[in-house]
Residue, then its C-alpha position, 0 to 999 in steps of 0.5 A: x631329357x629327364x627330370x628329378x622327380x620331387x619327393x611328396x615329403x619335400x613338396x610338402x615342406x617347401x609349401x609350407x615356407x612358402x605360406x610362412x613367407x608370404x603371411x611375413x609379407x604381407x605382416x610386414x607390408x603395413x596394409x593391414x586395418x588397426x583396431x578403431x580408438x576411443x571416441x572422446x566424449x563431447x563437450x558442451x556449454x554448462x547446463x543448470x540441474x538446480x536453480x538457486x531458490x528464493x527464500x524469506x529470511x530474518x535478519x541476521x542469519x545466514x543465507x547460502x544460494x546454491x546452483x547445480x551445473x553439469x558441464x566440463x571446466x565450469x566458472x561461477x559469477x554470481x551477481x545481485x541485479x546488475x551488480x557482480x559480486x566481488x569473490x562469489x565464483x563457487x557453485x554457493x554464495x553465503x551472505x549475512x541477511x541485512x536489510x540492504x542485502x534483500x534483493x534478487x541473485x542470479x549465477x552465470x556459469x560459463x566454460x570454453x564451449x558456451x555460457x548459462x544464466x540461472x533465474x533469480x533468487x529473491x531474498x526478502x530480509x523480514x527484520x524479525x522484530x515486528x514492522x508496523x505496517x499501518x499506524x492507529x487513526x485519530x477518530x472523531x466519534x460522537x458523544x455516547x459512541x465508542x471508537x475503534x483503533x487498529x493496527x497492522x504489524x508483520x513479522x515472521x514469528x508471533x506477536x503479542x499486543x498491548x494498547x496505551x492510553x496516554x502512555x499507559x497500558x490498559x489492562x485486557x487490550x492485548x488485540x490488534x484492535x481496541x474499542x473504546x467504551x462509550x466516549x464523554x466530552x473530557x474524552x477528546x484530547x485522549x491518545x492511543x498507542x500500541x506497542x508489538x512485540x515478539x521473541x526479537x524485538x518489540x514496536x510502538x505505534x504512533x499516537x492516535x487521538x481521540x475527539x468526541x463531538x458535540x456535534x450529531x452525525x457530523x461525517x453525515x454517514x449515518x442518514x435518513x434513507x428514504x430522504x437521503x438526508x442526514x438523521x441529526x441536520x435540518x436541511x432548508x431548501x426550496x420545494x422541489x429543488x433536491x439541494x441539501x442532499x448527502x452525495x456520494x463521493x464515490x458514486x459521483x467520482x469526487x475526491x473523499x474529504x480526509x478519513x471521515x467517509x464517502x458522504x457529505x452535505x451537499x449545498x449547491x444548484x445546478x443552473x437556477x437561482x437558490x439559497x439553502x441552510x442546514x443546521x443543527x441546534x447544540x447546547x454547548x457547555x458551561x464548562x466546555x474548554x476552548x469549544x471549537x468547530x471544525x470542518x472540511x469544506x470542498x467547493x467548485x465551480x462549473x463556469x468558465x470564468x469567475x465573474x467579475x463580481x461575485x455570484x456564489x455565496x456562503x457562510x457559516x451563521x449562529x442563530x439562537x433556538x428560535x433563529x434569529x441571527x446572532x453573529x456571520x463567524x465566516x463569509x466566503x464567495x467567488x473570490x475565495x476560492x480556485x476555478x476548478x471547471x470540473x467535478x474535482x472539488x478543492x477541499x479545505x479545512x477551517x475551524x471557528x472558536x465557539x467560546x463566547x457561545x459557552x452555556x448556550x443553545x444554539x442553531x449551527x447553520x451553514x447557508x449557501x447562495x447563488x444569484x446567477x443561473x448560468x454560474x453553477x457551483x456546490x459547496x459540499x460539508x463532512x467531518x463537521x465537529x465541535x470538541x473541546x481542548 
């Protein structure tokens, strides 16, 4: 049998459609790897960059807290407190300052994947005009004294001051405080005022008035050290018995009587039977209108029960120069006043007219007695005066 021989130029071409053949193929055969796709970028809950920021602000102007989030598909809510602000859902909130609109803002942003609470903004609103914080304090001063008024007013631009007396500017008292000059008896009844003012707005104090007493050393404050006594009041007390002493309010935990300091005249005994004074001996005026004695009085009682009958007493006494009693104005006991078992001393103020008294010499005498060892109570003074009207 004899084979046809193939020529190399036909081997050759028909190798070639055969590679062509099979590179169809396999093209057409769908097992090829396409090149990967873009992944997308995730999307996460919102994530704040910039908190909103407190500010302090005058009343009147324009306030705009903002926040900065990045995230996808962002809402706003912004809310005060607990309260939810009604059309506040941008990445900014403007309001007019005003004194209710003071208070803390906060911003929640949310979006399909999560939620985020931004801290609070406070927005303090200052009024701009000045804020009178702490009002001037009637004094009581001594004859020959002078008296300090003060002030305390905030405001966020600056202040000028001007002091009034009666209604009347007092030239030179532009500070926020005034001393008066040495004080005279037709003094007392005087009244001082302030009035702040800055670029927006001005205001007055109240009124504070003036007395001045007749009466020495009447907030006992001023003492004989080493006697622990006050320098202007004759204290008669037994030997020994350390009664008509100055007590330390704060020291012995009590309760400060009104303004006037943190002594007062102590009389009282503590399980003995006692009787003590003090007095101070005055000359009230001739012409002294309507002279009154004032003062605050606290009194306690360490017994369980108040006796049937009183045990405690105390009075407020006039006697002339050389002691001799001239009138009992006041007169209290046992009966006159709470159980208190404690250290917590009830405190009273009285007054007594001196008017018959007018161009005399005279000793002012506070006298206390107890009559029952097991029954002990004190009878403490301060802020003691006599001023005229």
């Amino acid at each position: 049998m004899v084979r046809s021989a193939i020529q190399p130029w036909k081997a050759l071409a028909l190798g070639g459609f055969m590679a062509i053949g099979l590179a169809l193929t396999l093209n057409c055969s769908g097992k090829s790897n396409p090149a990967p796709a873009p992944t997308p970028a995730p999307v996460t809950a919102p994530v704040i960059t910039a908190q909103p920021l407190s500010n302090i602000v005058v009343q009147g102007a324009a306030v705009t807290l903002s926040v900065t989030a990045k995230g996808d598909g962002l809402a706003y809510q912004w809310s005060k407190g607990e309260f939810v602000l009604t059309g506040a859902n941008a990445t900014s909130y403007t309001f007019m300052a005003t004194p209710e609109s003071a208070g803390a803002y906060w911003v929640k942003i949310t979006n399909s994947h999560g939620q985020a609470r931004s801290e609070y903004a406070t927005i303090t609103v200052d009024l701009g005009y000045p804020v009178i914080s702490g009002q001037p304090l009637s004094k009581t001063v001594e004859v020959g004294e002078t008296a300090t008024f003060k002030v305390l007013a905030t405001a966020m631009s600056a202040m000028t001051y001007q002091w009034r007396k009666d209604d009347v500017d007092i030239p030179g008292a532009t500070a926020d405080t005034f001393v008066t000059g040495a004080t005279i008896l037709e003094d007392t009844g005087t009244t001082y005022s302030v009035k702040v003012v800055n670029a927006h707005g001005e205001a007055l104090s109240k009124h504070a008035t003036l007395s001045v007493s007749l009466l020495l050393n009447g907030t006992f404050e001023k003492t004989d050290v080493a006697k622990l006594l006050p320098t202007s009041w004759i204290c008669e007390f037994p030997a020994g018995e350390g009664n008509g002493m100055i007590l330390d309010y704060v020291a012995a935990k009590e309760v400060p009587p009104e303004a006037s300091g943190n002594f007062g005249l102590v009389n009282g005994w503590w399980s003995h039977v006692a009787t003590d004074a003090a007095y101070q001996t005055i000359t009230i005026p001739v012409d002294a209108p309507a002279p009154q004695l004032l003062w605050v009085m606290g009194i306690g009682n360490w017994f369980a029960s108040n006796p049937e009958a009183p045990v405690n007493f105390w009075w407020l006494k006039i006697r002339d120069e050389a002691g001799v009693e001239l009138a009992t104005l006041l007169a209290l006991n046992d009966t006159n006043y709470l159980l208190t078992q404690s250290k917590d001393l009830q405190y009273v103020n009285r007054s007594v007219d001196l008017s018959a008294y007018k161009g005399q010499t005279i000793r002012i005498c506070f006298e206390s007695s107890q009559t029952d060892a097991a029954k002990d109570s004190i009878f403490v003074l301060d802020n003691v005066r006599l001023v005229t009207k």
